[in-house]
N, C-alpha and C positions, 0 to 999 in steps of 0.2 A: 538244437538250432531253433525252435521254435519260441517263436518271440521276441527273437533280435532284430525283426526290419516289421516294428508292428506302429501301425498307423497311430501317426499324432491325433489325440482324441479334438472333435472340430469346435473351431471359437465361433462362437453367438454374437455377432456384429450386434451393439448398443444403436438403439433406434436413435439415429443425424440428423431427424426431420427438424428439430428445436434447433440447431445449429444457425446461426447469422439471421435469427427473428429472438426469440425469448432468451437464447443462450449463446454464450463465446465461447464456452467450450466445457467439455466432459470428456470424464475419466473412459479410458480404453483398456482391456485386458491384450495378454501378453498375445500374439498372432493374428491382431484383427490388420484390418488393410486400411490405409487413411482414405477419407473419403474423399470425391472431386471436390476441387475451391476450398479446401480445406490443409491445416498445416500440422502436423504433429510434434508433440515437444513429447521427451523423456528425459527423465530426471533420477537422478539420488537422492541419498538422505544429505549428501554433501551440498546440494543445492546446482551441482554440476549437472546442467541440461546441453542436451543436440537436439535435432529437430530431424524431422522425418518428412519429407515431400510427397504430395497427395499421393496416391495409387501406391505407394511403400507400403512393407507390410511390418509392424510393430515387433521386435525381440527383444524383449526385457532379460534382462541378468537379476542375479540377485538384489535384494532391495535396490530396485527402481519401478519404479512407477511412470507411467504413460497418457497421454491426453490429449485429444486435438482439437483447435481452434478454427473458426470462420472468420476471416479478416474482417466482413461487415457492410457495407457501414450499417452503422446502428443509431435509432432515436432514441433518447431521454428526456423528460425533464427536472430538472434541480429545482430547491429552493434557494434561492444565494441567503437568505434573510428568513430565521425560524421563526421572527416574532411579524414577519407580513407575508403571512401566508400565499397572499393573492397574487404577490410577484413571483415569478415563471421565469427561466430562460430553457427553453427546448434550442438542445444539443445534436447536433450529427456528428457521429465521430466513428473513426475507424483505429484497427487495430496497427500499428506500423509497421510499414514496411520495415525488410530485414538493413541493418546498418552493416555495410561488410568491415567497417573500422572497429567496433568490439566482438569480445567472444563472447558474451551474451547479451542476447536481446531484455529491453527491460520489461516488455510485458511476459517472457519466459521465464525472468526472475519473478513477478508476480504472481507464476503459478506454482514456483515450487517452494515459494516461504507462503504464501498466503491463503491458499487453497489446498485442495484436493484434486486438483484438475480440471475440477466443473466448477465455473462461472457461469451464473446467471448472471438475465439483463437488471433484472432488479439487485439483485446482488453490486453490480460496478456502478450501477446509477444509485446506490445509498454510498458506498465508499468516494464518487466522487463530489457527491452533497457533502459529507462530511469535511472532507479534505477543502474544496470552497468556503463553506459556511466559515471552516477553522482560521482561512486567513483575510477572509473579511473581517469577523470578529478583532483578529491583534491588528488589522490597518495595514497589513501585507497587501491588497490590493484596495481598489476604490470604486465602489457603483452608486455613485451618489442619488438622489433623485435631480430628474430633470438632467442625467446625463447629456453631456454634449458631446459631439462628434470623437475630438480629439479623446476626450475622457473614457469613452468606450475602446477605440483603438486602444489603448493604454492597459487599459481591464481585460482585452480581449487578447492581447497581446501574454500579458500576464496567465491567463487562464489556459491559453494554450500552452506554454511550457510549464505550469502546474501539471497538469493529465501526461502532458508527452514524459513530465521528469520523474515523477508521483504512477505512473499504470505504463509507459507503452502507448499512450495512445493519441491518436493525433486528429482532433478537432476540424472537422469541414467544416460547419456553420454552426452560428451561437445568435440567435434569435429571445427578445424577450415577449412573453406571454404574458395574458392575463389572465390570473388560474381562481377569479373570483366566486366563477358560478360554483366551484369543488369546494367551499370552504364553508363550513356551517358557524357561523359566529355565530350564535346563540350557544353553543355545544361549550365555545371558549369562556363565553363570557360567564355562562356556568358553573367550569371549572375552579375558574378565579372568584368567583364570589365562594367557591365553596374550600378555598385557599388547596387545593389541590392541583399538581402540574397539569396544565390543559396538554392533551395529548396533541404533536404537532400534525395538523392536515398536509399532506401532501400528497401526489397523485397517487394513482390506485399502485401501479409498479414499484412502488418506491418500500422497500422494506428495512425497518433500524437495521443500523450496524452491531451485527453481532459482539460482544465481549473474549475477548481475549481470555484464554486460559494462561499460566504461569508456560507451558510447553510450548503453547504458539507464539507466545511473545518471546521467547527465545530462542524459536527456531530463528521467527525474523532478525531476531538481532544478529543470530550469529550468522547468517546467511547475507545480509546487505550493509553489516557495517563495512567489510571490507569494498562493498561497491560503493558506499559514502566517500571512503576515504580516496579510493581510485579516483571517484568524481572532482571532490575535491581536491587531490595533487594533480590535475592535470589544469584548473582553474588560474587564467591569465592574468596573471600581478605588473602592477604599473611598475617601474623604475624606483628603486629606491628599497632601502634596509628595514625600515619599520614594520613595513607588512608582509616582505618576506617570513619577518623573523616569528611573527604570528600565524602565518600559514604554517611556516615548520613545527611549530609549539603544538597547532592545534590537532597535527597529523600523529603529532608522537602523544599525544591522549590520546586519540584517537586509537591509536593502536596499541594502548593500555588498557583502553576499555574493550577492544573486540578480545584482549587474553583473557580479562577476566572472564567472558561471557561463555567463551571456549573452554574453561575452567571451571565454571561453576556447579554447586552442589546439589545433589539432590534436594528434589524441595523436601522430602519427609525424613531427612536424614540429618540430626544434627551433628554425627562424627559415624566414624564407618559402624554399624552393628548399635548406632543410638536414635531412636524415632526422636523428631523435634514433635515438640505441639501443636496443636491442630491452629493455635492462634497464631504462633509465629510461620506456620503456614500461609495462612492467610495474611501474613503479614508480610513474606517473600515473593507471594504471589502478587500483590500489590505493590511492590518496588520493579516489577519485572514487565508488569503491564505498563507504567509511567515511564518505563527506557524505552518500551515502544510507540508511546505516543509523542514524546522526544526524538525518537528517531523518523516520525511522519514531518515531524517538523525542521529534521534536519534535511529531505527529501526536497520539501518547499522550500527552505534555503538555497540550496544547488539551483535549483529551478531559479528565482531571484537570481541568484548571480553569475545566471551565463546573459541575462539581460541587463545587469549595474555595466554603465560605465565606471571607466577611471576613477570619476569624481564618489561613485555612490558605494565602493568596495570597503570601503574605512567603516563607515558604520553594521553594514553585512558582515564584516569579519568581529563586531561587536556583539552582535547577535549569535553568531557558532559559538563563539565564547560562553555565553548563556546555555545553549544549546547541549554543550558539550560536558558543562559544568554537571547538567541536569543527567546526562547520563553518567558519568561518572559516579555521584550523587545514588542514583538507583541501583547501579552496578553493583557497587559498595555494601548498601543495603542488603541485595537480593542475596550475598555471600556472608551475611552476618548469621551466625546459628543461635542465637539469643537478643533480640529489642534491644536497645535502652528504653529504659524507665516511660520516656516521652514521646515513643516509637513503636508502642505497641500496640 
């Protein structure tokens, strides 16, 4: 009988103090208690997350994993523009509230394709520079110099369902800054004379966006294509056969490409019990990172088209097309166990 009612050995609560200042949230072990103003998410490898209410206390099962967040709000600042350093917009944004109309929240899909459960503030303030800078660069949004009134509404309108559609998160104020005094031009002008990339100035918080390994660019695939396409089948089409019949086309790739992804092959394996090459390694692992940058871009699509009227859905549904092509396109690749010739 001894040893049958013997005490759970005790969990070391992870110091909260970084919680809604430096950090949105960290990883929790299985029996900790969520902290006050704070929310808990648990997760799978499936990407199936529930959430956990402050003072709760955390019970993982097998492969899951645990983590809790501080709603916020939180300061950043961006660079909208890598090549003008000196432009600033400082950000307040908080994390969203819960939508009771889906089953998962999208900043708790962000922790379980994208993370580890711990988010730093530097960490979402480089992913959301990234994701900015990305649709300034193709003319997805517009901050021209000498913005005018209406012009900023417009960008600011756009920027806010970037973040909300792209993290979860939802934008209080959006302020520009002049970030001149931070910027060593002499440092730039160095670089370029010495034809070397000038390393981009940007505030002190701001840290690069990590690279994608072949396994996290396939976690995310296989975890948010299926919320692409939800997003997109619930997407409100005008009257009329044309672009029904392209919403429907672009749903059924779409759910071609989330099988293949669900399918796919070891990266170091070119058939069961056969090692591929270390090049065409690297050369899978490079198709699989490009469906994930494809699929950031199908994220700001959805975003764009819960704001196109009527009139502007014709050309955004030209764009998925693009979009979609390109995953496909990599999908393909990442499942090929040998280059061609021109692909390696």
């Amino acid at each position: 009988m001894i040893g049958l009612f013997k005490r759970a050995p005790a969990v070391t609560a992870p110091d909260t103090s970084a919680l809604g200042s430096s950090a949105l949230s960290l990883s929790l072990p299985s029996g900790c208690v969520i902290a006050r103003g704070c929310t808990g998410v648990v997760f799978d490898k499936g990407g199936r997350t529930r959430r956990v209410a402050q003072d709760g206390r955390v019970n993982l099962d097998t492969h899951e994993r645990a983590c809790c967040f501080h709603p916020g709000p939180y300061s950043a600042e961006l660079l909208p523009f890598a090549d003008a350093p000196e432009l600033g917009l400082r950000l307040s944004f908080a994390i969203d509230a819960p939508d009771p109309r889906v089953t998962q929240q999208r900043f708790d899909l962000y922790l379980a394709s994208e993370s580890d459960g711990g988010v730093t503030l530097p960490d979402i303030t480089a992913a959301m520079q990234a994701a900015l800078q990305r649709e300034l660069a193709q003319g997805n949004l517009e901050l021209p110099p000498c913005t005018q009134l209406g012009e900023w509404n417009v960008f600011r309108a756009g920027l806010n369902r970037l973040l909300y559609t792209r993290f979860g998160l939802t934008v209080d104020d959006c302020i520009p800054v002049d970030l001149g005094e931070r910027v060593d031009y002499a440092q730039i002008l160095l670089a370029r004379a010495a034809s070397v990339p000038a390393p981009t100035p940007a505030p002190a918080s701001v840290v690069p966006v990590p690279a994608l390994s072949d396994a996290q660019a396939l976690r995310r695939l296989f975890l948010e294509l299926p919320c692409v396409m939800c997003a997109l089948r619930l997407a409100v089409l005008p009257p009329g056969q044309a672009l029904f019949r392209q919403h429907q086309q672009l749903l059924q790739r779409l759910d071609q490409v989330s099988l293949a992804v669900a399918t796919m092959p070891a990266l170091d394996l070119a058939a069961p019990g056969q090692a591929l090459a270390l090049a065409q390694q690297d050369r899978r692992a490079r198709h699989s990172v490009a469906a994930a940058l494809a699929l950031d871009e199908a994220w700001a699509l959805l975003a764009r088209l819960s704001l196109a009227g009527e009139q502007g859905l014709e050309p955004l549904f030209d764009e998925a097309d693009r979009i979609v092509a390109n995953l496909e396109l990599h999908s393909s690749g990442r499942r090929l166990a040998l280059a061609e010739s021109g692909d390696a």
